[in-house]
MILUMBA-923209 format. One line per 5 residues: number of its first residue (from 1); their letters; for each residue x, z, y of C-alpha. Coordinates in Angstrom, 3 decimals. Layout:
<atoms>
NUM = a = X,Z,Y ~ ...
</atoms>
This chain:
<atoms>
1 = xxxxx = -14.976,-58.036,-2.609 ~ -17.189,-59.469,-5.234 ~ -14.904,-59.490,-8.057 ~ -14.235,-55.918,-7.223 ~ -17.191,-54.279,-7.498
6 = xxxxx = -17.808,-56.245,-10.924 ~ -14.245,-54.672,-12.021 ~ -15.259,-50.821,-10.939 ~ -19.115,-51.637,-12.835 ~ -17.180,-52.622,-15.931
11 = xxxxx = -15.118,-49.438,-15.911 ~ -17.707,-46.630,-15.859 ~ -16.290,-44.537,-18.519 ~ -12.629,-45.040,-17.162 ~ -14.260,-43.811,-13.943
16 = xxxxx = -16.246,-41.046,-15.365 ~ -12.795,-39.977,-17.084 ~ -11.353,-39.887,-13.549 ~ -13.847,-37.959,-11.892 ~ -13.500,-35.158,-14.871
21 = xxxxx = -9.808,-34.911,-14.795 ~ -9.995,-34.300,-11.105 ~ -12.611,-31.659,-11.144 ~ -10.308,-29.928,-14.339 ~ -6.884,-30.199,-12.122
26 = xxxxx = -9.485,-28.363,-9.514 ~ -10.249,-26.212,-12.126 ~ -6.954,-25.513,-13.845 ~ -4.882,-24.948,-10.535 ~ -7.325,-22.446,-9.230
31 = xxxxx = -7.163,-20.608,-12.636 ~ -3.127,-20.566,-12.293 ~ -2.451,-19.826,-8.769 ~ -5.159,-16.914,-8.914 ~ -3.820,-15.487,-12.145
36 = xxxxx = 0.236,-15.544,-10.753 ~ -1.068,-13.642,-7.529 ~ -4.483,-11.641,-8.283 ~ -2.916,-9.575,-5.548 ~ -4.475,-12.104,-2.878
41 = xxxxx = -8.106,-11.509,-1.880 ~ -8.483,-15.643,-0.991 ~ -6.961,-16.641,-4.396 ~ -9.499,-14.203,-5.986 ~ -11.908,-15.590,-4.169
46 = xxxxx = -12.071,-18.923,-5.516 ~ -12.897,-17.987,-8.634 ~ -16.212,-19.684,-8.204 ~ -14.466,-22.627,-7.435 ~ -13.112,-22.926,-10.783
51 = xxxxx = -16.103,-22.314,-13.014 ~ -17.937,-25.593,-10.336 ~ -14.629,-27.458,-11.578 ~ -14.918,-26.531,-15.100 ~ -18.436,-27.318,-14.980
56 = xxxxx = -18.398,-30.369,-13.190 ~ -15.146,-31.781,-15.555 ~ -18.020,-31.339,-18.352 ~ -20.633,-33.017,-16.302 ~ -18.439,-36.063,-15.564
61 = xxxxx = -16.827,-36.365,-19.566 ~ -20.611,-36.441,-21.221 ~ -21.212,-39.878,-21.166 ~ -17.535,-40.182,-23.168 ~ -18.372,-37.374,-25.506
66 = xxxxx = -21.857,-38.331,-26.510 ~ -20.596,-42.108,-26.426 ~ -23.970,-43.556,-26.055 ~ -26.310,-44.680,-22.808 ~ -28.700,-41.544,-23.988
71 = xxxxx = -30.554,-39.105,-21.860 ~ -28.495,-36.190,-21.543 ~ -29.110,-33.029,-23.592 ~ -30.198,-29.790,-22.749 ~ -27.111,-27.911,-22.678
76 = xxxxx = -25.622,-30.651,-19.992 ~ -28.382,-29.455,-17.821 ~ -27.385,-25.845,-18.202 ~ -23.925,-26.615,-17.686 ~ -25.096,-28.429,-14.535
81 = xxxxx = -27.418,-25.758,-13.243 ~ -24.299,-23.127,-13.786 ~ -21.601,-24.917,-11.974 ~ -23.917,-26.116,-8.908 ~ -24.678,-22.355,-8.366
86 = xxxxx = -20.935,-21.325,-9.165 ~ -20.480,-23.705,-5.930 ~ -23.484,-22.515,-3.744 ~ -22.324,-19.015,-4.868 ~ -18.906,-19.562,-3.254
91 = xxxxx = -20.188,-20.135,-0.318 ~ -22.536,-17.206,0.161 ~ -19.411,-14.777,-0.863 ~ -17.865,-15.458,2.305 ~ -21.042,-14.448,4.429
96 = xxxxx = -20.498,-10.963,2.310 ~ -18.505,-8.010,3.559 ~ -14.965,-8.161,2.028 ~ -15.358,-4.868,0.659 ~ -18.456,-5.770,-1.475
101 = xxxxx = -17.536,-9.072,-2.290 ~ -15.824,-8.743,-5.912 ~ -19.260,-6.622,-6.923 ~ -21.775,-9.371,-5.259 ~ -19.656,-12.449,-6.181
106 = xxxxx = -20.961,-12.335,-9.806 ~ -24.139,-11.017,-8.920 ~ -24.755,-13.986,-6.611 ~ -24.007,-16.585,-8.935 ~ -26.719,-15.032,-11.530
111 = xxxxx = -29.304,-14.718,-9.265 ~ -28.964,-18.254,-8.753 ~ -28.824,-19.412,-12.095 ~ -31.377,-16.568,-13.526 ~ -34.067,-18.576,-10.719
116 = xxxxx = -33.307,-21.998,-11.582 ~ -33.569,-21.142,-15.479 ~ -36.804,-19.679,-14.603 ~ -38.273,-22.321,-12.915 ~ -37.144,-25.088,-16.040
121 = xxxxx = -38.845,-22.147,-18.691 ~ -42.102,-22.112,-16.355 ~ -42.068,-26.069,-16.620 ~ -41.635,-26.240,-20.373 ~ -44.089,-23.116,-21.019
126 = xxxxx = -46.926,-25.459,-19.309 ~ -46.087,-28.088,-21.308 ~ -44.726,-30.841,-19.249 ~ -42.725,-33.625,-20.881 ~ -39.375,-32.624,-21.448
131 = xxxxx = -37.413,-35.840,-19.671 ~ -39.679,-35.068,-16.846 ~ -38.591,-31.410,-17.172 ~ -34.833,-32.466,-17.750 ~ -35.114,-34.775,-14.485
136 = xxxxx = -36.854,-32.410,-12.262 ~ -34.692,-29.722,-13.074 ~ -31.209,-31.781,-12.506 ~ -32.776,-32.733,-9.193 ~ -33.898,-29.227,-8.504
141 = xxxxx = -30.476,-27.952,-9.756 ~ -28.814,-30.807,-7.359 ~ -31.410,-30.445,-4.033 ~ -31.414,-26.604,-4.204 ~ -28.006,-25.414,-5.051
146 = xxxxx = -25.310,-28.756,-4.940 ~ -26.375,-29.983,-1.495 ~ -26.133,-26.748,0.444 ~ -23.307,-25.527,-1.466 ~ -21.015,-28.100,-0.678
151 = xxxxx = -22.055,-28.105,2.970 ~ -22.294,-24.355,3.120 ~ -18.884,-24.299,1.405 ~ -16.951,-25.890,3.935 ~ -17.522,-23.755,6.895
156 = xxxxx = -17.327,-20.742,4.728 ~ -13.864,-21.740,3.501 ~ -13.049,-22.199,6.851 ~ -14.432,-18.775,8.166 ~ -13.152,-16.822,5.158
161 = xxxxx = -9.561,-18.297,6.037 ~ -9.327,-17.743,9.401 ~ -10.264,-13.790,8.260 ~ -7.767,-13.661,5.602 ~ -5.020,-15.323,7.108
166 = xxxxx = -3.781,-15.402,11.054 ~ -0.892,-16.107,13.328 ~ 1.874,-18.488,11.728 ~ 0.678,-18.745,8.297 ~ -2.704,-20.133,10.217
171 = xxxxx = -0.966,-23.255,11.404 ~ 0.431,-24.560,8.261 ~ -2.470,-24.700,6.413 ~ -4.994,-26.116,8.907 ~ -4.403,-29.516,7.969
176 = xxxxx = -4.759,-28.773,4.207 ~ -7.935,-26.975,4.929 ~ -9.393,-29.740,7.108 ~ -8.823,-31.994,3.767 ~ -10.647,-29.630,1.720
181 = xxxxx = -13.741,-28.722,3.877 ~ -14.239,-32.701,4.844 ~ -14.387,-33.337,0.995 ~ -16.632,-30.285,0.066 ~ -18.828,-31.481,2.406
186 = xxxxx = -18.638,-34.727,1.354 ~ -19.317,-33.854,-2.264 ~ -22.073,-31.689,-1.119 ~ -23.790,-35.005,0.310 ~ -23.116,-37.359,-2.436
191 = xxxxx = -23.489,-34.927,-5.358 ~ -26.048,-32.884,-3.889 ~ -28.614,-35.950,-2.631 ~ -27.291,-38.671,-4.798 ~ -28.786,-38.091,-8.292
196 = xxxxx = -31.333,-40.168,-10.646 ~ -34.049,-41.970,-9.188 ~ -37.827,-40.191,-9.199 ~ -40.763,-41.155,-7.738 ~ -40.696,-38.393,-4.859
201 = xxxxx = -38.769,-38.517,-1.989 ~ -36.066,-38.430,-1.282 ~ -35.160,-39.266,-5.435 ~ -37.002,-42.505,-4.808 ~ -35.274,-43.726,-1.413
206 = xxxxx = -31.320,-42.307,-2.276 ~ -30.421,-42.431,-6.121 ~ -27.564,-43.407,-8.048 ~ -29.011,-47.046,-8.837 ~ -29.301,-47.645,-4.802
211 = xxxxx = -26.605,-46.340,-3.734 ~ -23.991,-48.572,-5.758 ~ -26.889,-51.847,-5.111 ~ -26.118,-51.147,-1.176 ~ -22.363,-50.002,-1.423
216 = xxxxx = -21.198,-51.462,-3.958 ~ -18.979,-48.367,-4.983 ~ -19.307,-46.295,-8.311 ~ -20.463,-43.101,-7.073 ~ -17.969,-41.441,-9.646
221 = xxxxx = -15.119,-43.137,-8.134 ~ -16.020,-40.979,-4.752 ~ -16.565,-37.903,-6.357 ~ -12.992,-38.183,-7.963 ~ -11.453,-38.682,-4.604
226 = xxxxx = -13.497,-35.654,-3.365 ~ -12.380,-33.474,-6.210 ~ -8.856,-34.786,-5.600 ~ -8.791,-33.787,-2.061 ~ -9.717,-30.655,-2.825
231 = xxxxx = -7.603,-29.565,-5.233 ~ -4.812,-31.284,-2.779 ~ -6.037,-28.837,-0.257 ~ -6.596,-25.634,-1.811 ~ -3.229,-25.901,-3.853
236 = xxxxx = -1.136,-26.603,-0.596 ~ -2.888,-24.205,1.707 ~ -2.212,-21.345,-1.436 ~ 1.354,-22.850,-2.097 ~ 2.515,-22.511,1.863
241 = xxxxx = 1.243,-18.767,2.120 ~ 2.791,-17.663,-1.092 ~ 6.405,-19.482,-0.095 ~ 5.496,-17.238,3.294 ~ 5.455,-14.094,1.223
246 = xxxxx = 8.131,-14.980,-0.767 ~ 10.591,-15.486,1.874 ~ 9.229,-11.701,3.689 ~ 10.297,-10.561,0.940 ~ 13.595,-11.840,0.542
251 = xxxxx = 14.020,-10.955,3.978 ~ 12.954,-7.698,3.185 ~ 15.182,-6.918,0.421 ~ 18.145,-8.645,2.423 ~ 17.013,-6.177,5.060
256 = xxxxx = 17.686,-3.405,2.476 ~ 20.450,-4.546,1.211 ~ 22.058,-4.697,4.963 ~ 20.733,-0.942,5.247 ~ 22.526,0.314,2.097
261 = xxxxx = 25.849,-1.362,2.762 ~ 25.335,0.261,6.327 ~ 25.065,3.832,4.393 ~ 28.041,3.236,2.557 ~ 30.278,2.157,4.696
266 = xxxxx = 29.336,4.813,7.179 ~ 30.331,7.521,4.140 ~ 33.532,5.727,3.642 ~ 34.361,6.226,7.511 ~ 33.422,10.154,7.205
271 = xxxxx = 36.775,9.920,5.350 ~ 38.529,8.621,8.509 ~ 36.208,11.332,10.577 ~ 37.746,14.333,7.910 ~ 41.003,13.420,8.187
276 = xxxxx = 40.770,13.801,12.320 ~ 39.254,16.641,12.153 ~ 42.085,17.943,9.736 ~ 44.434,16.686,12.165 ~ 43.106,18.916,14.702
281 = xxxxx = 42.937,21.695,12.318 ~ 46.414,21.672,11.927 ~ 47.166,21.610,16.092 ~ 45.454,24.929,16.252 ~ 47.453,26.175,13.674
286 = xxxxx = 50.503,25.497,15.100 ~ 49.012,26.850,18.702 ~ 48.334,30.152,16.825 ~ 51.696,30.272,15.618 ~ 52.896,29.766,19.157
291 = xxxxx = 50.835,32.883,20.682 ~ 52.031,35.029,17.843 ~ 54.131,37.700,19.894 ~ 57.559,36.963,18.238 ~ 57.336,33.495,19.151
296 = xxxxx = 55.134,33.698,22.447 ~ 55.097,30.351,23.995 ~ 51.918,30.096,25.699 ~ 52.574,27.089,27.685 ~ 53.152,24.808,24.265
301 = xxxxx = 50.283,26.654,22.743 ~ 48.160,25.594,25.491 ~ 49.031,22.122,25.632 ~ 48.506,22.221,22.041 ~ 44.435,23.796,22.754
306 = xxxxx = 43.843,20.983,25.030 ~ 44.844,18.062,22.792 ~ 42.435,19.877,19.922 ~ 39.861,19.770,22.134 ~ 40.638,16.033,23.433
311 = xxxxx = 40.653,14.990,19.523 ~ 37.709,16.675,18.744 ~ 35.358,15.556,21.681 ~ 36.592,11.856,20.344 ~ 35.521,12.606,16.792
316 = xxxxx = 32.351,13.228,17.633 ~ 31.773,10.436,19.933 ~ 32.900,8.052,16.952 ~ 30.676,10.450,14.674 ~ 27.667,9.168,16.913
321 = xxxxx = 28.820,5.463,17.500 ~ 28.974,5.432,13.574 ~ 26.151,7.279,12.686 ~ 23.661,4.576,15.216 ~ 25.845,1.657,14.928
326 = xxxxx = 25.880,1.712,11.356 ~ 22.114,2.357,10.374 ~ 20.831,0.662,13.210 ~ 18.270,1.070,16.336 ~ 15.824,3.937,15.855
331 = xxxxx = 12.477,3.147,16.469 ~ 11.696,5.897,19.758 ~ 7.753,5.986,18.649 ~ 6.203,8.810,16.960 ~ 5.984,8.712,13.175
336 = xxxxx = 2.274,7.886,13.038 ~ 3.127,4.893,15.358 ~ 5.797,3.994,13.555 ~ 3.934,4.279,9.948 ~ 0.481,2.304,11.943
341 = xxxxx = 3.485,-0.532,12.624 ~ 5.113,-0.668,9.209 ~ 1.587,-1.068,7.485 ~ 0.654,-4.157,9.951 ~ 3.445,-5.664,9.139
346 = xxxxx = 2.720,-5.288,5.441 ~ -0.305,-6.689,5.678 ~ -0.033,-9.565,7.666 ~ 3.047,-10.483,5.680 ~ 1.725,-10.176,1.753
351 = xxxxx = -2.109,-9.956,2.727 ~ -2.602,-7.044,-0.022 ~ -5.928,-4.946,1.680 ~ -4.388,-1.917,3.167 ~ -5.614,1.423,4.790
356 = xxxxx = -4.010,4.240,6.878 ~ -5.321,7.801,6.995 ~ -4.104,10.779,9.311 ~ -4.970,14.328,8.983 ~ -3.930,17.209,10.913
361 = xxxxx = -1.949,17.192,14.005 ~ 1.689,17.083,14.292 ~ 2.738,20.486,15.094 ~ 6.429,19.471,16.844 ~ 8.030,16.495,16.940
366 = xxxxx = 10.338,15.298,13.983 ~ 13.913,14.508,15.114 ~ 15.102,10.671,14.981 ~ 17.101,10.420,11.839 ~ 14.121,12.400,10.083
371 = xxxxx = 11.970,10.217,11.256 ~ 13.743,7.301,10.315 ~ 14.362,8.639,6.686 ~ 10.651,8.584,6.523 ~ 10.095,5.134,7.898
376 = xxxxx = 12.744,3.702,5.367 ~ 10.988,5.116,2.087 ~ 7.944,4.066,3.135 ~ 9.286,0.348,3.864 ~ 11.056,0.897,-0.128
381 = xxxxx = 7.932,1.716,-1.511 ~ 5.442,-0.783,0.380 ~ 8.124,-3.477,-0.928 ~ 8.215,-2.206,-4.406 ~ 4.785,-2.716,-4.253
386 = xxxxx = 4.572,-6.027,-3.156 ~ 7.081,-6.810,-5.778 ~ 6.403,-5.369,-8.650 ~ 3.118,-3.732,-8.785 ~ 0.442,-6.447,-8.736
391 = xxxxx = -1.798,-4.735,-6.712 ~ -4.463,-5.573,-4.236 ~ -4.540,-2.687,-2.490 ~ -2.685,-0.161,-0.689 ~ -3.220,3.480,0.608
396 = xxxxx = -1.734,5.266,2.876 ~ -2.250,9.062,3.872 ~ -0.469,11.194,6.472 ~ -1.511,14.852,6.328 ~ 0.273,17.531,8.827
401 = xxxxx = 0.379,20.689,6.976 ~ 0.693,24.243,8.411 ~ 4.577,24.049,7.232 ~ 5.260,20.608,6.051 ~ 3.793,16.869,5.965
406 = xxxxx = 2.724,15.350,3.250 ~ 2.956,11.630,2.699 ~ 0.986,9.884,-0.118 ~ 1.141,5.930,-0.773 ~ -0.858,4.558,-3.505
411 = xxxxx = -2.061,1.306,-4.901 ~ -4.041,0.105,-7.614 ~ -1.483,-2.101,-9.532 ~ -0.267,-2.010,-13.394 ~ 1.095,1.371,-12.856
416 = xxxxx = 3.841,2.624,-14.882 ~ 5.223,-0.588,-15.323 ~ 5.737,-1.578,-11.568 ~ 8.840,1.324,-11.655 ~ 12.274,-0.298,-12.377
421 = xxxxx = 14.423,0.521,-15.092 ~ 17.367,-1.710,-14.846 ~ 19.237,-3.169,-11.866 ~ 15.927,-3.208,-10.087 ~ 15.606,0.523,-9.802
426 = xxxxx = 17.813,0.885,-6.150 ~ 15.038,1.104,-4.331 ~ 13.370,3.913,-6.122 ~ 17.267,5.519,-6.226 ~ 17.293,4.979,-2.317
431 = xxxxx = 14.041,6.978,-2.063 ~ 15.330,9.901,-4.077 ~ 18.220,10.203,-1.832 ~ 16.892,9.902,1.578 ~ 14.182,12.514,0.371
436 = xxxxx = 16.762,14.829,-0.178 ~ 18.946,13.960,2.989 ~ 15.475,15.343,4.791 ~ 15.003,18.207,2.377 ~ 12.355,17.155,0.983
441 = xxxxx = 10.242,16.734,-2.295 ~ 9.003,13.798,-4.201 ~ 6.613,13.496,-7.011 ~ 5.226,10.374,-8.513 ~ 1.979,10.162,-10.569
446 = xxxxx = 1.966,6.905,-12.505 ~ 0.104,5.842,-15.713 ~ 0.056,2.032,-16.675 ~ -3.109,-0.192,-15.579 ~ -3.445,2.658,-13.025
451 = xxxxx = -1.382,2.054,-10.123 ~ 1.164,4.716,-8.426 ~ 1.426,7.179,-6.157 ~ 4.119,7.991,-4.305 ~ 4.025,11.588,-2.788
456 = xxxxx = 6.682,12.509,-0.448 ~ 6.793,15.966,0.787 ~ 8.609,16.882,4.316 ~ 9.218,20.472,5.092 ~ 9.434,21.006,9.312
</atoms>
C-alpha cells in the first residue's frame, strides 16, 4: 500500500480538483432541482446547502488558482467563514417552525457570519499577527460552525424529511437519505476537526499533517467522496418525490379526462332517452284519439295508457343508471368532509403548504350531484395549480352565507400566467360549465407574480 499513498501525495492538486468539482455538482444540482420546483418547501430548503457547496468548491480550487504553496489570502478565509455557517445554518432551519423558516433562514446564516467576522476584526484591532489571525480564525471558523454543522446537519435532514414527506414517498428515499446524513456527518468530523496544525489542542493532536502521517489518505480525497455522496443522496431522494408528483398528476388528469368522456357520452345517450320519451309521447296521442267520442275505444286506449306508463318508468330507471354509472360513485360525506379529503390528498401528493378555512354553518344539506359539481371544480383548480401555477401555497375558504356559499381557492403562484390559453384551457372550460350546471357564479381575480383566486359562488 506503499506505492499508493506515494501516488495520492503526488497528486494533491488533481485531488484538490476532485474535491471542488464534487462540492460544485453539490452545488449546481441543488441550484437546478430547487429552481424547476420552488413549489417544494424541502427543495427550498436547501438553499443553504448550495451556498456550503459553492463555498467549499472555492475552498478546495485555491491552491490551483493561486498556483503556489502560499498562505492563503484573506478573502479565502471569508469565503470559508461564509460557507461553514451556510452549513451550520442549514441545520438550525430545521429546528425552526416551518412557517418562519424562509424569514429566519437568512437571518441565521448572518448572525453567524456577522459573529465570526467580529471576532477576526477584534483580533486584528489588537494587533495580533495576521497568520496567527488567519489561522485562528480558519480554526475558529472550522471548530465553531463546520464541526457542529455537519453533525447537526444530519439529524436535521433527517427530522425535516420525515416532516415534509410521509407514507410511500418515505420509503423510497430512506436509503438515499441514510447516504447523505452518514456523509454530512462524516464531513462534519473530518472538515470540522481536521484543519492546520496549532499549538492548542485539539489543532496540535488532529491536523491535516497527522492525519495523512497515520492514515495514509489525502484528506481531500475523503472529502470528495463525502461531497459525492451527498449530492448522490439529495439528488435521488428529490428525483423519486418529484417522479411521485409527476405521475399524481398524470393520474389526475387521466382521472379528468375519464370524467369528461363520462359527461359526454352520458349527453349523447340523452338522445336515446328523448327519443323514448317521444315514443311515449306519441302512445298517448294515439290513446287520446281513441277516447275521442266518435271513435270511443276505451279498452285500446287503455292498453295504450299502460304501455306509456311501462316506457316511461323504464326511461327513468336508465335516466338514473346513466346519470351514476356514467359520472361515477358519489362521495355520501358532507361537502366540508369531502373538501377536508380533497385538500389531504393534495397535499400529501404535491407537498405545496395548504390550509382549509370554514365559516358559517351549513344551513341544509346540498343534494349529491351539487355536491359533486363542487368537489370536481375544486379537484380542476387544485390541479391547475399544481400544474401550472408554481406556487407554494394554497388556500382554501368555505363560507356559508345567509343565501348562498361561497368558495374561494387561492395560491401565491405567477398569477395570470398559470390560466391556459390554448389546448390547456379544458380544465378552466370544465369549471365554467359545472358552475353553471349548479347555478352558480364564478369570478377570478388574477394579476401576474400574484397568484389566483378562484371564487365560486353557490346559490341554495
Amino acid at each position: 500500500m506503499l506505492w499508493l499513498r506515494e501516488m495520492l501525495a503526488a497528486h494533491h492538486l488533481l485531488l484538490s480538483l476532485l474535491h471542488g468539482q464534487a462540492f460544485f455538482v453539490l452545488g449546481m444540482s441543488i441550484i437546478i432541482l430547487s429552481w424547476r420546483n420552488a413549489r417544494l418547501k424541502i427543495a427550498r430548503d436547501l438553499t443553504p446547502l448550495a451556498i456550503f457547496g459553492f463555498c467549499e468548491t472555492l475552498l478546495a480550487w485555491e491552491p490551483l488558482l493561486r498556483g503556489s504553496g502560499d498562505a492563503g489570502s484573506h478573502w479565502l478565509l471569508i469565503v470559508e467563514a461564509i460557507g461553514y455557517a451556510a452549513l451550520l445554518s442549514f441545520a438550525l432551519q430545521s429546528y425552526t417552525a416551518p412557517e418562519r423558516r424562509d424569514e429566519r433562514r437568512w437571518a441565521l446564516l448572518s448572525a453567524l457570519f456577522l459573529v465570526w467576522l467580529l471576532g477576526v476584526g477584534l483580533a486584528i484591532a489588537l494587533g495580533l499577527d495576521p497568520a496567527q489571525v488567519y489561522l485562528g480564525g480558519e480554526l475558529a471558523a472550522r471548530y465553531g460552525m463546520a464541526f457542529p454543522g455537519g453533525l447537526l446537519g444530519a439529524w436535521g435532514l433527517r427530522r425535516q424529511t420525515f416532516q415534509t414527506i410521509g407514507g410511500e414517498r418515505l420509503r423510497l428515499v430512506k436509503s438515499h437519505l441514510r447516504v447523505t446524513g452518514l456523509s454530512m456527518g462524516v464531513f462534519g468530523l473530518l472538515g470540522g476537526l481536521v484543519g492546520p496544525p496549532a499549538p492548542f489542542f485539539p489543532a496540535n493532536v488532529l491536523n491535516r499533517e497527522t492525519f495523512q502521517a497515520v492514515t495514509g489518505i489525502p484528506l481531500s480525497l475523503l472529502l470528495a467522496i463525502c461531497g459525492a455522496a451527498i449530492t448522490y443522496g439529495i439528488v435521488m431522494s428529490l428525483s423519486a418525490v418529484l417522479n411521485e408528483i409527476e405521475s399524481w398528476l398524470e393520474g389526475m388528469e387521466q382521472r379528468q379526462a375519464l370524467a369528461r368522456d363520462r359527461e359526454r357520452i352520458g349527453r349523447e345517450l340523452h338522445d336515446g332517452i328523448i327519443q323514448s320519451i317521444y315514443a311515449a309521447g306519441l302512445i298517448l296521442e294515439g290513446a287520446r284519439h281513441n277516447l275521442k267520442p266518435e271513435v270511443n275505444q276505451p279498452e285500446a286506449a287503455r292498453e295504450q295508457l299502460t304501455r306509456a306508463i311501462d316506457g316511461l318508468n323504464q326511461t327513468i330507471r336508465d335516466i338514473r343508471r346513466y346519470i351514476f354509472d356514467l359520472r361515477g360513485e358519489i362521495p355520501g360525506d358532507d361537502l366540508q368532509s369531502g373538501l377536508t379529503r380533497l385538500l389531504k390528498e393534495f397535499h400529501v401528493n404535491t407537498l405545496l403548504e395548504t390550509e382549509f378555512n370554514v365559516e358559517g354553518e351549513e344551513p341544509r344539506p346540498l343534494g349529491s350531484e351539487r355536491r359533486q359539481h363542487i368537489l370536481q371544480i375544486t379537484r380542476e383548480a387544485l390541479t391547475n395549480v399544481a400544474r401550472h401555477a408554481q406556487a407554494r401555497r394554497v388556500e382554501v375558504h368555505l363560507n356559508y352565507g345567509p343565501s348562498a356559499l361561497q368558495l374561494r381557492i387561492s395560491d401565491d403562484g405567477v398569477g395570470l400566467a398559470a390560466l391556459p390559453i390554448n389546448n390547456r384551457g379544458q380544465g378552466m372550460r370544465n369549471i365554467r360549465e359545472r358552475t353553471r350546471l349548479i347555478e352558480g357564479s364564478l369570478d377570478i381575480d388574477t394579476a401576474p407574480g400574484r397568484g389566483l383566486t378562484l371564487i365560486l359562488t353557490v346559490p341554495y
